[in-house]
N, C-alpha and C positions, 0 to 999 in steps of 0.2 A: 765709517765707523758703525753706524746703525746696518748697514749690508752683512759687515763681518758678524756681528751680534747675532741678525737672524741666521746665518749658516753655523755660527754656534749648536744656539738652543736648537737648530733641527738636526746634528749630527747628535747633541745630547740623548735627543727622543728617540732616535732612531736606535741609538745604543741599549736606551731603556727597554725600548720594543725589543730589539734581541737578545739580550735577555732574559726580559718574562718567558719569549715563546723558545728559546732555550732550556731555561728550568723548567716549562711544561714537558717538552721533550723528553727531558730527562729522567723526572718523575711519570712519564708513561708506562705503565705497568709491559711487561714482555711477557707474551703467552710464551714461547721457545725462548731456552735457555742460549746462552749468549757461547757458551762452551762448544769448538766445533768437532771436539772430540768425548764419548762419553764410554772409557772402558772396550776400547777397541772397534767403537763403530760413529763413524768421522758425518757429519754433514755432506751430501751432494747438492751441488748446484744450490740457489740460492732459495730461500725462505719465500712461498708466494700466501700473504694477506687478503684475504675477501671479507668486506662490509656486506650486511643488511641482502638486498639483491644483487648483489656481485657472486652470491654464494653461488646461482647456475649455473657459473664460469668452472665453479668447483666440482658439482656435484648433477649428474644428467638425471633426470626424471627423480630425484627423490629432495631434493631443494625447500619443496613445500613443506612437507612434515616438518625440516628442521626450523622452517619458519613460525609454522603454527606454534611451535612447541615455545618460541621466543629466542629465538639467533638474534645474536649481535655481529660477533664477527670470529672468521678462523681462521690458525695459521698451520700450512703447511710441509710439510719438510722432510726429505727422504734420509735416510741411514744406509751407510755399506761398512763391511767390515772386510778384511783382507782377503776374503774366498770370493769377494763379488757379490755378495748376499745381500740382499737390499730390504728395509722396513720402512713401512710409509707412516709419517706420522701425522697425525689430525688435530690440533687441541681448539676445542669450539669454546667457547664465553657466549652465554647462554643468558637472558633478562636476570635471571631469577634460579635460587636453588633450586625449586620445584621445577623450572624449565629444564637446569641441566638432567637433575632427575628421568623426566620424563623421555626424552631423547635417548636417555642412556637405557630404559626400559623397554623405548619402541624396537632399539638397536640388538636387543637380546635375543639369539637366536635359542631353540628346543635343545641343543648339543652342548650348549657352552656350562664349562665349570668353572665357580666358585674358586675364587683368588683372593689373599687377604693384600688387595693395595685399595690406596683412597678408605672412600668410605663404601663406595662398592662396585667387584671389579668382576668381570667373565671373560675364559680364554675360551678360545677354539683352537683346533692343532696348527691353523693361523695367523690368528688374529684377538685382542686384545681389546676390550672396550671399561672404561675406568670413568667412576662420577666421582668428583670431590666439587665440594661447593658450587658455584657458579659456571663451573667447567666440566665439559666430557671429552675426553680425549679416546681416539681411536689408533689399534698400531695395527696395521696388514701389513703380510708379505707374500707373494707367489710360492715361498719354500716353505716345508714342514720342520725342516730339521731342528735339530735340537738345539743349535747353535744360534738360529733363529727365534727358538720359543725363546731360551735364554736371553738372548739379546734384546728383545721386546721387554719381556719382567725389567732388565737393568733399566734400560732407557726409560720404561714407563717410573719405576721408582725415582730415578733423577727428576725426571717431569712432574710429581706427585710432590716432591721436598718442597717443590718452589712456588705450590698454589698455596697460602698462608691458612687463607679462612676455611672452613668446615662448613656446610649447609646442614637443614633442617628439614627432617622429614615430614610431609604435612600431617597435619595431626587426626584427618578423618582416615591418608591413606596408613597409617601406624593403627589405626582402630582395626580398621577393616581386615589389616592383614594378621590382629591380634586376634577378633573373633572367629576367624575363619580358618587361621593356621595355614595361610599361604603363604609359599614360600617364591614363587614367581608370578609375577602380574606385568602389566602395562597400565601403566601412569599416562594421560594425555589430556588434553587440551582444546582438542576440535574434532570436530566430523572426521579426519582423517585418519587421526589415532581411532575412534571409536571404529573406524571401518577397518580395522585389522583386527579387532575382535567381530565384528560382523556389520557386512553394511546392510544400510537402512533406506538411505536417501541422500542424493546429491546437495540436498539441501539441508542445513543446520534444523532441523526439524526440534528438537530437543534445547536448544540453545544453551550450547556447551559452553563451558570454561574451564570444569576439569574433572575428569569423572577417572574410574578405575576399574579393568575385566581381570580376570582368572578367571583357571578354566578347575572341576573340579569333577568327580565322577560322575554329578548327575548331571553335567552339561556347562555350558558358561556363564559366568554371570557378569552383568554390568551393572558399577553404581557411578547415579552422575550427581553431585552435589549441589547445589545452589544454596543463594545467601539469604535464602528467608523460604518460610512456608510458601508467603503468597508467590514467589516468582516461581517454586517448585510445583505449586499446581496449576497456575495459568499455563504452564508450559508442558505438563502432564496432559491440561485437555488440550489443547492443541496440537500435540502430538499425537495423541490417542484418532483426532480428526483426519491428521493427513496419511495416517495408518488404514486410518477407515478407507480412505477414497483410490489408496493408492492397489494397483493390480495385485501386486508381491502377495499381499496380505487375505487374508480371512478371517473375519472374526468369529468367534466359538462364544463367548461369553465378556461380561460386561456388570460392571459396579463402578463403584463411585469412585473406587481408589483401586482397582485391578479388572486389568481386563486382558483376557485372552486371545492369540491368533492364533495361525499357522500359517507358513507359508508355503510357498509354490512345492517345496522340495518335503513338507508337510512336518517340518520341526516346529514343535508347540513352543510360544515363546507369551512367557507372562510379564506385564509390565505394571507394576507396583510404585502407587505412591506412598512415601511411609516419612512422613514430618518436610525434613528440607532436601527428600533425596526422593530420586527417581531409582528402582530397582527394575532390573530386566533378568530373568533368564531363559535361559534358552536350550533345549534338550537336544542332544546329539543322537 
């Protein structure tokens, strides 16, 4: 009697256990939409997921960036439609809106035009890259056609219905791009991002978290922000040090809060401490 009892209550718990982690299953949010058809361009083969560092599996030599920038995980998934035309699709889930942000800004090529999806979207005559909230979704294809560009717009708009939340622009990169009247920049997060506006040093020299460059006629500028005066200038002189010592560099002039180089290639580059922000430019 007491035998049967315990193989009860454990067929009980075990029932319980299946379906808590059934209903988590269930309530797991879906990056790709569940539809294998969307207006005449069908799913191929099946859907491949990458976590955290599984993304190199995904992505050869550019992995890190979407690491720095704060990746969580992506799903991916190809499209054809009846001529054989194929679109690749990407949608990344990102830490944070400012991550997916950022990501979506490093991803912005010179050519690409202004699209109204998401909250902000740039086509090329192949390829499609879209920030909404916590997500940046990417669409390539090897074809230009128009049946293609089309097919991208559809599928991204289906894809865009189904991300709910909206993100938030940060509030110094919405200053910056109000006093300055920029209309493209790059948003980033680490050395990496910063070294697509110009590298400096293999080393966090600056001790990044998220700074922002445009480029404007009289040359580029970089602002990198920190959470308080004092950490923006312990880190002002110490960077201004390892600038000193390092070859690249020449110093021309020196103050308390600006100091001038130039480098090997002799582009004059001024770096500005100004409250909780590091300012740099740099002339072309």
């Amino acid at each position: 009697m007491i035998k049967n009892n315990l193989l009860i209550i454990a067929f009980l718990q075990f029932t319980l256990v299946s379906l808590v982690f059934s209903q988590v299953k269930q309530e797991e949010p879906s990056l790709m939409p569940d539809s294998t058809t969307i207006d005449g361009w069908r799913h191929v083969g099946v859907a491949e997921r990458y976590k955290n560092d599984e993304l190199f599996y995904l992505i050869n030599g550019g992995a890190d960036l979407y690491q720095e920038c704060g990746f969580v995980e992506v799903v991916a998934q190809s499209f054809q439609n009846t001529d054989n035309e194929k679109i690749s699709v990407e949608i990344y889930e990102m830490e944070s809106d400012s991550s997916a942000l950022s990501i979506f800004t490093l991803s912005a090529t010179k050519n690409a035009e202004k699209v109204e999806l998401g909250q902000m979207a740039l086509s090329t005559a192949n390829s499609l890259i879209i920030w909404k909230g916590k997500c940046f979704i990417m669409l390539r294809s090897s074809s230009v056609s128009e049946s293609v560009k089309m097919g991208s717009y559809t599928i991204a708009e289906y894809l865009v219905k189904n991300i709910q939340t909206e993100g938030v622009l940060p509030y110094f990169v919405s200053q910056i791009i109000e006093n300055n009247n920029v209309e493209s920049y790059k948003y980033f997060h680490g050395t990496l991002g910063l070294a697509t506006a110009y590298y400096f040093s293999g080393s966090n020299i600056f001790n990044i978290s998220q700074g922002l460059s445009f480029t404007s006629e009289n040359g580029k500028h970089i602002h990198l922000i920190y959470k308080n005066k004092e950490l923006a200038k312990s880190t002002f002189i110490s960077a201004i040090e390892a600038m000193e010592k390092a070859s690249k560099f020449t110093l021309k002039d020196k103050t308390e809060t600006q100091v001038s180089f130039t480098d090997r290639k002799q582009k004059p580059i001024a770096v500005a401490l100004k409250e909780s922000e590091i300012v740099i430019k740099i002339k072309e």
